[in-house]
N, C-alpha and C positions, 0 to 999 in steps of 0.2 A: 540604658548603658551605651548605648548605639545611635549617632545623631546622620539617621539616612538621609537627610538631606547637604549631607557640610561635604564638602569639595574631598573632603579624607576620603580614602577606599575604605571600603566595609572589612573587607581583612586586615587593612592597616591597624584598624580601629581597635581592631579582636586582638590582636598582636600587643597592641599599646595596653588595652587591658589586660591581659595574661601576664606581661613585664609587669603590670602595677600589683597587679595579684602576689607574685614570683617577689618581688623585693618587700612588698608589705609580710611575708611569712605567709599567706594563706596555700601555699603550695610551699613548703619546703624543698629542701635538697634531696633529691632522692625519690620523692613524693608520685603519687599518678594523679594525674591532674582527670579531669572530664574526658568523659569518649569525645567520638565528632558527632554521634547522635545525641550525645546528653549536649552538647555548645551546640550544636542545630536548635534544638528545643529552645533552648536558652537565650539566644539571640535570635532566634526567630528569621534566619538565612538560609540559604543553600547547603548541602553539606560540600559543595565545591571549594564555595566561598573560607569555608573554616578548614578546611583541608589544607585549603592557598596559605592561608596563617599558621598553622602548624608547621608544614613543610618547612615553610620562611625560618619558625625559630628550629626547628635540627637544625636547619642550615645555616644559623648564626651561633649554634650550641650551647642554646637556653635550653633547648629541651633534646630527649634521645628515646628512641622508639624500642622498645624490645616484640619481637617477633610472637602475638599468641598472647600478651599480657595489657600491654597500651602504651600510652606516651610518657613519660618519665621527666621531673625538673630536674636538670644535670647539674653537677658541679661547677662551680665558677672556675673560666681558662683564668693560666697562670700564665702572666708576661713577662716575657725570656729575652731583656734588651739583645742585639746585637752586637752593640757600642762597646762591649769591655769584654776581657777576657779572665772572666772567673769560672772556678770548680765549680761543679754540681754541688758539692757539700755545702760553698760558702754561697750561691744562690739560696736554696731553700733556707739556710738560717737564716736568712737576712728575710725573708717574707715569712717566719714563724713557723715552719716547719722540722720536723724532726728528721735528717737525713738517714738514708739509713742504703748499706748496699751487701747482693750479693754474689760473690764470684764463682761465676758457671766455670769458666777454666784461665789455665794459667802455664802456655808453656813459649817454646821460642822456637820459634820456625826461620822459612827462608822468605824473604819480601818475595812477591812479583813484581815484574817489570814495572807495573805503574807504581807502586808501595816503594820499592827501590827509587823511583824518581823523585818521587814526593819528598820520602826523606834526605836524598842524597847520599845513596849510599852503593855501594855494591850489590847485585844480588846474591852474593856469596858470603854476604854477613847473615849475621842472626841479629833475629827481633823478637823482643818478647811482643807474644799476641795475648792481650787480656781482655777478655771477655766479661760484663757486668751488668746486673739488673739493676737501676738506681731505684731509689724511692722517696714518699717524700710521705711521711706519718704511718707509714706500713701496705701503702700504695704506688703498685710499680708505675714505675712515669716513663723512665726510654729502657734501651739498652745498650751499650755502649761498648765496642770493638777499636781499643785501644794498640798501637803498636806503637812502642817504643825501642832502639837501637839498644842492644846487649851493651855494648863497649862501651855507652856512655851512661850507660847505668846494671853495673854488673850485682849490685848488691840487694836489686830487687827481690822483692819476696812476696808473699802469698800476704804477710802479716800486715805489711806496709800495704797492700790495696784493699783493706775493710775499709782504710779510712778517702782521706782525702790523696788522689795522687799528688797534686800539687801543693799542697802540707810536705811532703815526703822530699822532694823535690828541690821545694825551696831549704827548710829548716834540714833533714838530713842533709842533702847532697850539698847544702850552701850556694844554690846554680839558682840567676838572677833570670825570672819568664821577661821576654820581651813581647813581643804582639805574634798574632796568627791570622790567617784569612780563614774562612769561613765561607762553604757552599750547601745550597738549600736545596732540595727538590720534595715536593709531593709525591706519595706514592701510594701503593695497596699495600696492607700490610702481610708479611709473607706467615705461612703455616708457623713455622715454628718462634717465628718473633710474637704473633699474636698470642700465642699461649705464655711464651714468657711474662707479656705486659698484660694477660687477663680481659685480650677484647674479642669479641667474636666477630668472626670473618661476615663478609667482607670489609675491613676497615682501614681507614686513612690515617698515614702516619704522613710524618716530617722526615726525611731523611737530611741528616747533615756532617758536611762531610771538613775536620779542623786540622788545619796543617799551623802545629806553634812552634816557633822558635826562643831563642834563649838568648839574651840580649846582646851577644857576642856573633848572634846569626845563625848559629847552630840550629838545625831544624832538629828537636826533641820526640815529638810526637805526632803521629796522626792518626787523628779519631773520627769515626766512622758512628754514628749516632742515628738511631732511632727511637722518633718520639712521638709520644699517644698523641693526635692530632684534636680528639674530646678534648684533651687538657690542657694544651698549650697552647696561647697566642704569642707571637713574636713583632718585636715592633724593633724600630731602629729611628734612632734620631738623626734628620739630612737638616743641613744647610745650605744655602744657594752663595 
């Protein structure tokens, strides 16, 4: 299986085999693949050497380690262009998924200073703050800290946020979305976010943080987003 003399690295090799393995089915999703003493045996290396390879795929999130059990073949990440500004809802249908959300709360507070600035507003309005587990086939994906201005949407309800906000939005409210920017950071995932999204500490989320407006300029919404960092890859199309 293993050609030690070709210019490839020996863990390259192992890697390249375990992907052909992982796409041919002989490891499933979900699956536990070989210890590092049973692929020592088996390739007849170092157990450094297959360790170098392992680590490599967590690290590219082919595979994921549970602590006391073994290595584990993960789920395929899901890519989350940057280039358009759609709902949660209409992402997962469109790559075959069943959306699905649920609302941790739902009331209307006062911005802070930064939240005040972002939307353009007073800090002596009120904003609704909504709170929400997304999902996507019965598996939480982020969770999402939504505020949007009271005044500009007084008829908000509890009913209207199972589904799509921007469903609500567009078709109740008749209000046209125009574009938003969008900020990104890596981070650790906090106590009580990891338990909403079902990952065990210590783990790496996306945080991202969507200031949208409404094609008359009006700033609408800003949403504050955390996402499983296991599931999701993000890509953006540049031009020069």
């Amino acid at each position: 299986m293993l050609d030690k003399q070709s210019a490839i690295p020996i863990y390259v090799q192992i890697e390249d085999y375990l992907k052909e393995q992982i796409a041919q089915g002989v490891y499933p999703v979900k699956s536990l693949i070989p210890s590092e003493r049973e692929l020592t045996d088996m390739f007849g290396v170092s157990r450094m050497t297959v360790r170098q390879s392992l680590t490599n795929l967590v690290k590219d999130g082919l595979l994921y380690r549970e602590k006391g059990r073994g290595t584990f073949v993960a789920e395929e990440k899901m890519e989350q262009p940057l280039n358009g500004l759609t709902s949660f809802t209409e992402d997962m249908k469109e790559r075959g998924f069943v959306p699905g959300t649920k609302l941790i709360s739902f009331s209307q507070v006062h911005p802070d200073p930064q939240l005040s600035t972002r939307l353009g507003i007073s800090s002596e309005a009120l904003v609704h703050k909504v709170v929400r587990i997304r999902y996507a086939d019965d598996t939480p994906m982020a969770i999402e800290r939504s505020y949007l201005p009271v005044e500009l949407f007084p008829t908000l309800s509890e009913e209207a946020l199972q589904g799509s906000l921007y469903a609500f939005i567009e078709k109740q409210e008749k209000l046209v979305i125009g574009q938003a920017t969008q900020r990104m950071e890596a981070a650790l995932a906090k106590t009580e976010d990891a338990g909403y999204l079902h990952i065990s500490l210590p783990a790496a989320v996306v945080l991202i943080e969507r200031v949208s407006a409404l094609d008359d300029g009006r700033i609408f919404e800003v949403v504050r987003s955390t996402y499983r960092a296991d599931r999701y890859k993000f890509i953006s199309e540049i031009g020069r």
